[in-house]
N, C-alpha and C positions, 0 to 999 in steps of 0.2 A: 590557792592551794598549791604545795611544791611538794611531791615524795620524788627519794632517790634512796636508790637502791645496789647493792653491790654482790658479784658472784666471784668466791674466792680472786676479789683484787685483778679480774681480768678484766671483766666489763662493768659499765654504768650504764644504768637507765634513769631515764629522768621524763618524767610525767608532767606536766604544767595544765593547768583549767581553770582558766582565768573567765567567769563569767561579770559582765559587767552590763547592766542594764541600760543602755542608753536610748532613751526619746521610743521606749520599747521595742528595741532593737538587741537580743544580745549576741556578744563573741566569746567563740570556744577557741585556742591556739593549744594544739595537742601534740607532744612531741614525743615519739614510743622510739624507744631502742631496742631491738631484740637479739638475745644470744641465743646460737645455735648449741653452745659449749657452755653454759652452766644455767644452774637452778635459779628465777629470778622471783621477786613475788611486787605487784603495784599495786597500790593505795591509793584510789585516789577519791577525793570527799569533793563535793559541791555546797561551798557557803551562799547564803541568802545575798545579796545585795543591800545595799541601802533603804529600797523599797520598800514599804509595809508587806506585811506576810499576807493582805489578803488581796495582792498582786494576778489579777488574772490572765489566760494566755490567749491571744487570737494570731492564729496564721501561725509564724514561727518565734513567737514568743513564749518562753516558757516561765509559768510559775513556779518560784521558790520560797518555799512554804516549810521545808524540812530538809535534812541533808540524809544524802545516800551512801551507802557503800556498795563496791564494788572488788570483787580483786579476781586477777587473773595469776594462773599458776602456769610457766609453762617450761619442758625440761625435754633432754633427750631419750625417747623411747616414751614417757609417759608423757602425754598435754592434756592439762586439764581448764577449761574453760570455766568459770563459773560467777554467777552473776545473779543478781534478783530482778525479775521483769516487777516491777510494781502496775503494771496496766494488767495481766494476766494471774502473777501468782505459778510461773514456772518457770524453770530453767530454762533459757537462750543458748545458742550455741558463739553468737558474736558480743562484743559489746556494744550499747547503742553509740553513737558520737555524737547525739543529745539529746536528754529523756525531755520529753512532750506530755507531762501525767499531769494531772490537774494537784494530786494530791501523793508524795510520797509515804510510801508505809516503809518501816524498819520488820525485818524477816531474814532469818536464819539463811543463809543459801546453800546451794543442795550441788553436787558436782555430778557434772555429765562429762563421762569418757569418753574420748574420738579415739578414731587410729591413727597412729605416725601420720605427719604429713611431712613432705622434703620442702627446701627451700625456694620452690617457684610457687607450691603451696602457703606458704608463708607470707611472699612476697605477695601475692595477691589478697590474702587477707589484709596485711598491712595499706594496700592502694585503696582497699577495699575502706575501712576508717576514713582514711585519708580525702577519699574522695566525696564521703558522706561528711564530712565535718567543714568543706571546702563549700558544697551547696547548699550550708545550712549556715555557713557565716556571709551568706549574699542574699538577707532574705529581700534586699529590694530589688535584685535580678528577673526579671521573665524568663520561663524556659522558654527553648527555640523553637517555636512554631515550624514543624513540616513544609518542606518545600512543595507547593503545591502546582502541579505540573500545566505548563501552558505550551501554547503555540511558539515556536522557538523564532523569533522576528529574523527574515533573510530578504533579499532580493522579492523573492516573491509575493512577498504581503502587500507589495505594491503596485504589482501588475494587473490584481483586479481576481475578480472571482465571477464563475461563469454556471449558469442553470442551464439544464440540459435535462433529456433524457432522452433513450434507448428503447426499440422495439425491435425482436427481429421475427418477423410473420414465415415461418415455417412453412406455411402449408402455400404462400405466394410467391417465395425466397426471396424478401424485400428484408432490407433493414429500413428502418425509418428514425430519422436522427429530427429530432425536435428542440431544434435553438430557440429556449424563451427569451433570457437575459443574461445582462452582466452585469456587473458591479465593482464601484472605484476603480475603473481603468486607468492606466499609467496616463496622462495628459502625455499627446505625443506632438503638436503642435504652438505657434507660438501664442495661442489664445487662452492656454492651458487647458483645451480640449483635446477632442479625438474623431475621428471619421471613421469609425469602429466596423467589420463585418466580421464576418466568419467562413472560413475556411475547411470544408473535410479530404481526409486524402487516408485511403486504405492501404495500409502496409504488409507485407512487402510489396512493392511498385512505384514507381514511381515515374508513370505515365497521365500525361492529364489524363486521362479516361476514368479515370481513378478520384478525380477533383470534381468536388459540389462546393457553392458557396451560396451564403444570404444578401440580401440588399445591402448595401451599406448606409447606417443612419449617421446624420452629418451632426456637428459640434456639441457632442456626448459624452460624459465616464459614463454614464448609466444606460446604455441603449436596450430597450424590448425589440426582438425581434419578433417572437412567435414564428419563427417561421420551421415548418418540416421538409427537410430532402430524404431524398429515398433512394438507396441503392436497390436495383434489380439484380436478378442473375446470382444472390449469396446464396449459396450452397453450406449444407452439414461442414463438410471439408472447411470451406472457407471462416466457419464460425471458428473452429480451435484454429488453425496455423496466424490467422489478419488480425489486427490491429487497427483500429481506426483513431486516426488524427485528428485532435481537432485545433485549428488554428486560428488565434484573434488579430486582428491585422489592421492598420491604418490605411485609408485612400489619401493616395496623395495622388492631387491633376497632375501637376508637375515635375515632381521626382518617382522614384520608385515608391511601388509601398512600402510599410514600414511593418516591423512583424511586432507585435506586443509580448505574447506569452501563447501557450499552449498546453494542450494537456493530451493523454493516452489512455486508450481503452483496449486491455484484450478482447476479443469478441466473445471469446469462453467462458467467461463472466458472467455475459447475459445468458437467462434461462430462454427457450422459445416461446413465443404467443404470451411473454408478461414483460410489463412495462417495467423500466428499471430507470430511477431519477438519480441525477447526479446535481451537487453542489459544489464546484472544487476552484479550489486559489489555480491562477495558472502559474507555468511551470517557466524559467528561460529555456530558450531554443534546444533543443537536442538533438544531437546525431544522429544523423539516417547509416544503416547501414550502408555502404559504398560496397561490399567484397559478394553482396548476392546475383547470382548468377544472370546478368544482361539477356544470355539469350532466355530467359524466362517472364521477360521484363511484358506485362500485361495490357494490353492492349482495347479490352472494354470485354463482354461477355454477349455470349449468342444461344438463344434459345432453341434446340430442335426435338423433332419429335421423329421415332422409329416405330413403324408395324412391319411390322410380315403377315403378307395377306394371303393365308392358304389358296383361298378362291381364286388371287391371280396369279397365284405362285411368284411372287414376286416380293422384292421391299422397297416399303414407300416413305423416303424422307421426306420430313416437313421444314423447311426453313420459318418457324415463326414470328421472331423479332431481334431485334439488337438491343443492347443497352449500355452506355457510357462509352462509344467508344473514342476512338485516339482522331484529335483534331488532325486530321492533314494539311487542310488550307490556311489560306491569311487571313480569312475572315472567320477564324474558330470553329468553323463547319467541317464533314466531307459531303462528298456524293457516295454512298454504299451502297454496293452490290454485294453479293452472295455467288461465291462458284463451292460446287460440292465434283467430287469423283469418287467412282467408287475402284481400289486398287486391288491384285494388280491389273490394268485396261490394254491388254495386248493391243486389240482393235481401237482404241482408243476413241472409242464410243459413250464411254462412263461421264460425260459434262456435261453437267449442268449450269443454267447461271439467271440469278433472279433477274428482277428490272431494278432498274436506279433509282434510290429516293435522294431527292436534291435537300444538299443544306440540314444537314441532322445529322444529331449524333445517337439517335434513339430511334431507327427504325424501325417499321412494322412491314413486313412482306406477305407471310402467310400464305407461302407458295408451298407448293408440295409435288416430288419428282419421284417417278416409280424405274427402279430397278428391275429387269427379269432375270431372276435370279434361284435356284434350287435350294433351299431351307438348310440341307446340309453342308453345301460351298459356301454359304456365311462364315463360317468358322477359318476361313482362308483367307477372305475379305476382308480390307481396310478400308473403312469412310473418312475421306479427306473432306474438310469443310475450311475456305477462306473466306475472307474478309476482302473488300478492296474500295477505292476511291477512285473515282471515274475522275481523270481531267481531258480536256477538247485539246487536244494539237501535239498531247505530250505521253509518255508510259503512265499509264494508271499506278498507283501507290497503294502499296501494301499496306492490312491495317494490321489482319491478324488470322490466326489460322488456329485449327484445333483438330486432333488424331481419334476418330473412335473404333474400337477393334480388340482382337484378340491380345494382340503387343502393345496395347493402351495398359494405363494405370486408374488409379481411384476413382472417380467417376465416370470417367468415360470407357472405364473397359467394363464397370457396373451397368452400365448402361444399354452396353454394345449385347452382355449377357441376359439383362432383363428380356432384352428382345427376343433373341434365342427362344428362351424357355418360355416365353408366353408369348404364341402364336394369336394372330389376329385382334393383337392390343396395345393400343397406340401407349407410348409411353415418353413424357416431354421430359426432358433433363433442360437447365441450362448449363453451361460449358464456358470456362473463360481462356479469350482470346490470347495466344500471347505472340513473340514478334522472329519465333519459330518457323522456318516456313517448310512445310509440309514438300517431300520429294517431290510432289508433281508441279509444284507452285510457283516456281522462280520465276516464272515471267505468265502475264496475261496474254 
């Protein structure tokens, strides 16, 4: 079918609808011209094909059984649209780009009025045809399946993936880090295995004291460890500001280790006294912050205990233990002692100092030194507590030292005050070490 049409000699339009039945396949080529400046009217009819009339449709086949009419009226100021739906029996506002009715009926059509539309209006009804008669002449096309969202492949997918979890026991101040496994580790040697361990190290710091690790299992990607370390000495504090690292690493006898992957944990994350599992791809190496303040750099953690004992009028510190602290020696060890003063010591009478536990970096002392001192001159008082490393022939070595008192901050000046106000009640805080040393401290 071919109509054309003319608006006082300015414009043509020209209509084409070629349907042709092939291997029950058919094509529509639709060509519309539209004037903005005159009156136009289109015709356009759908003959039968070749085919027998009692031709049926599946999919985007259409039966042509009878022919249709259609016409579109459209002018300046008035547009009128008007068309016979034969699947409904009412006026449409578009025309279709290709009728899908099993059966057409011949029927009056009925005009529905729009208001003005402008030319980007236009334009998009036009694309709008256009675009419907373009995916109705590709009926052997798939629409495009959704991009369905995956794991984005990088570096990492093949350093391996590691099983863990997290407890942090509140009421002990232990964290407890439970390395079970790993999985598809990077082959870091020439066997195409690995000598896999693990590594933890709590940030900010970057002192060994600070470092736990597991056994290393020898020519593995897949190593079980089960094994649990436990940080002592974590405090409320240290749950929000720390970080804990964890790091997968190669033994090698011969060269240095090798580092695999690793992953990060904020500690504010975990809830207290509930276990929390983790399953995560490791990560390549990441930078340590370098620009955090050195003289804060952490040295391991020390447990004490403060009363004030009405009855002796006095206060009585307790050194109870150490935990992780800083290797001095060559053989991974110290020797740690315990000095406390109490400031400021005109007489310099205020020293104390525990005995030596050989070879550990976790000791237990469980000594306790009594102050005589007035319940109200506490509030004047600074408790100096260090750390130190006993060696035979040479200066002892600092490990680490820590301020309890009025001029103290977050936990230990919480601490200094719990005292205060509760009279005759032992109260243990731990306190972490750092490599600060206390005015009375510079030398043993």
């Amino acid at each position: 079918m071919c109509a054309i049409w003319r608006g006082n000699g300015e414009n043509v339009g020209i209509l084409l609808s070629l349907w042709t039945p092939i291997s029950l396949f058919s094509l529509q080529v639709a060509f519309i011209a539209v004037s903005s400046r005159s009156r136009m009217r289109v015709f356009s009819i759908q003959v039968p094909g070749s085919l027998s009339s009692s031709h049926t449709t599946s999919g985007s086949h259409s039966s042509l059984t009878s022919a249709s009419l259609s016409m579109v009226t459209s002018s300046v100021g008035d547009s009128y649209y008007e068309e016979y739906d034969s699947d409904y029996s009412r006026p449409s506002l578009m025309t279709p780009a290709i009728s899908r009715t099993s059966s057409l009926r011949s029927s009056a059509s009925q005009p529905s009025s729009t208001a003005p539309s402008d030319a980007s209006r236009e334009d998009e009804d036009v694309d709008k045809v256009f675009g419907a008669a373009a995916a109705a002449a590709m009926p052997g096309k798939k629409e495009e399946e959704p991009e369905v969202e995956g794991y984005d492949s990088d570096d990492s997918t093949t350093l391996g993936t590691l099983d863990f979890s997290l407890l942090y026991d509140q009421e002990n101040n232990a964290l407890h880090c439970s390395i079970n496994k790993a999985k598809g580790l990077k082959p870091m040697d020439h066997n195409g295995l690995a000598d896999p361990y693990v590594k933890l190290h709590l940030l900010p710091g970057a002192s060994k004291a600070n470092k736990l690790r597991t056994k290393t299992l020898r020519n593995t990607l897949h190593p079980v460890w089960n094994e649990t370390l436990t940080y002592y000495g974590i405090t409320d504090e240290d749950m929000v500001r720390k970080t804990l690292r964890i790091s997968v690493c190669d033994e090698d006898k011969f060269r240095h280790n090798e580092f695999i992957g690793e992953t990060r944990i904020p500690l504010k994350k975990l809830k207290p006294n509930q276990t929390k599992n983790f399953n995560i791809c490791l990560e390549k190496q990441l930078p340590v912050d370098k620009t955090e303040d050195k003289s804060l750099e952490e040295r391991g953690r020390i447990m004490i205990s403060l009363k004030y004992s009405s009855q002796k009028s006095g206060l009585i510190v307790g050194i109870l233990r150490c935990a992780h602290l800083a290797a001095m020696d060559a053989n991974g060890f110290s020797d740690p002692y315990v000095k406390t003063y109490l400031k400021p010591d005109v007489e310099k009478k205020s020293k104390h100092k525990t005995a030596v536990k050989k070879k550990t970096l976790n000791p237990e002392f469980n000594e306790e030194f009594f102050y005589e001192i007035k319940h109200a001159d506490l509030t004047k008082k600074t408790l100096e507590v260090t750390v130190w490393d006993y060696d035979i022939g040479k200066s002892n070595d600092f490990i680490g030292g820590v301020t309890l008192g009025i001029n103290a901050k977050g936990e230990r000046l919480k601490h200094w005050f719990d005292c205060l106000k509760n009279k005759d009640k032992k109260i243990e805080r731990w306190h972490t070490l750092t490599n600060e040393l206390p005015g009375s401290a510079f030398s043993d």
